[in-house]
Kinemage of the C-alpha trace (Angstrom):
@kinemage 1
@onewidth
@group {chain A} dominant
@subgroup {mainchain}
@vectorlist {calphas} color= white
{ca unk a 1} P 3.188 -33.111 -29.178
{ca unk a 2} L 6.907 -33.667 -29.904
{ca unk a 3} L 9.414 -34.371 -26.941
{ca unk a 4} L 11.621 -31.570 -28.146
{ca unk a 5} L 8.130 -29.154 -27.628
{ca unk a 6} L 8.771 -26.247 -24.986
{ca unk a 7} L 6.944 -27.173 -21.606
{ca unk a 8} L 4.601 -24.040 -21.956
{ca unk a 9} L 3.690 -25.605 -25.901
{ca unk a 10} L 2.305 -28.617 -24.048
{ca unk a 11} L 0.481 -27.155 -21.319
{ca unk a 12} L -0.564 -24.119 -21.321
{ca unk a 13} L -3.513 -24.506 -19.126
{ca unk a 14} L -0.639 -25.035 -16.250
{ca unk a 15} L 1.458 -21.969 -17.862
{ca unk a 16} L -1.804 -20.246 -17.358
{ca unk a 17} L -2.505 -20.831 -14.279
{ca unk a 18} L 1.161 -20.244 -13.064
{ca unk a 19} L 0.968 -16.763 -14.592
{ca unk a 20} L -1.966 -16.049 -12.909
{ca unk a 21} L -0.599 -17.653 -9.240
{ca unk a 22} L 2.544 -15.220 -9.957
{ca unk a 23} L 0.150 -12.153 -10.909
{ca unk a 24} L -1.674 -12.526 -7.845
{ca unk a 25} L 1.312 -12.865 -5.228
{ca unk a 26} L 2.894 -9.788 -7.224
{ca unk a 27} L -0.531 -7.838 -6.513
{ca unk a 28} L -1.077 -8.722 -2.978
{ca unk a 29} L 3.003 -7.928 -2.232
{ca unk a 30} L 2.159 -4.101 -3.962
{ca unk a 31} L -1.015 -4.233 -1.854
{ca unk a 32} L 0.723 -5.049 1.096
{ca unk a 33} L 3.656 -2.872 0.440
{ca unk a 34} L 0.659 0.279 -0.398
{ca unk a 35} L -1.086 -0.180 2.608
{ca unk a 36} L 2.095 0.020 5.103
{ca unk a 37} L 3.185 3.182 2.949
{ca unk a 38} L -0.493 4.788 3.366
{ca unk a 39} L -0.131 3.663 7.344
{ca unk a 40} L 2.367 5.599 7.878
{ca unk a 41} L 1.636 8.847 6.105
{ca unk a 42} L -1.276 9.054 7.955
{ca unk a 43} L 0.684 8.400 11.157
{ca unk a 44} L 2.970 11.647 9.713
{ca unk a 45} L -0.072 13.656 8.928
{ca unk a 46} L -1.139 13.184 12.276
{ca unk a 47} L 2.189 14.060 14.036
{ca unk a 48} L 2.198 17.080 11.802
{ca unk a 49} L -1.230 18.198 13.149
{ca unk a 50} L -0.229 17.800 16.412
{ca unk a 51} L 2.715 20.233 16.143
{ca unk a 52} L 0.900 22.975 14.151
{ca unk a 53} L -1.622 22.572 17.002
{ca unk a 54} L 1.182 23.053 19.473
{ca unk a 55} L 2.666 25.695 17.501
{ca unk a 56} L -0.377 27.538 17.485
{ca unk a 57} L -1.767 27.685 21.239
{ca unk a 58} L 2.333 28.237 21.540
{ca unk a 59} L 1.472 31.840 19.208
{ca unk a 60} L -1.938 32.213 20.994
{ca unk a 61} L -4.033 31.169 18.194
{ca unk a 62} L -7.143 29.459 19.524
{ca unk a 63} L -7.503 26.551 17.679
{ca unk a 64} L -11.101 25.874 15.916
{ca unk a 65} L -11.265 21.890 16.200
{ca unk a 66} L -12.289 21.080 19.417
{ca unk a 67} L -10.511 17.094 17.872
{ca unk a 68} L -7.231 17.550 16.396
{ca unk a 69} L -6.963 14.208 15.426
{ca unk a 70} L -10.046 15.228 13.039
């Protein structure tokens, strides 16, 4: 190959394999990043439970889940 060759024209094995190292910390930052957002929805849901629960034995409605956390 010619000196005045782009890098990726001379390897592309290693342009491969860089694309793929970037592709993989870009999935595992939206996993990460996914997982904290699902975390704390379902810490939200379950506040949210808890104060309809409240709300109703505040209005005298008996509740029907013995759990309400489930």
């Amino acid at each position: 190959m010619a000196e005045n060759e782009p890098r990726s024209a001379q390897d592309p094995s290693q342009l491969a394999e860089n694309l793929l190292q970037q592709l993989q910390e870009n999935f595992q930052a939206l996993t990460d990043k996914l997982t904290l957002r699902m975390e704390e929805m379902g810490e939200h849901i379950d506040d949210m439970l808890l104060k309809v629960t409240d709300l109703m034995a505040q209005a005298g409605i008996e509740n029907t889940n013995e759990d309400p956390m489930h």
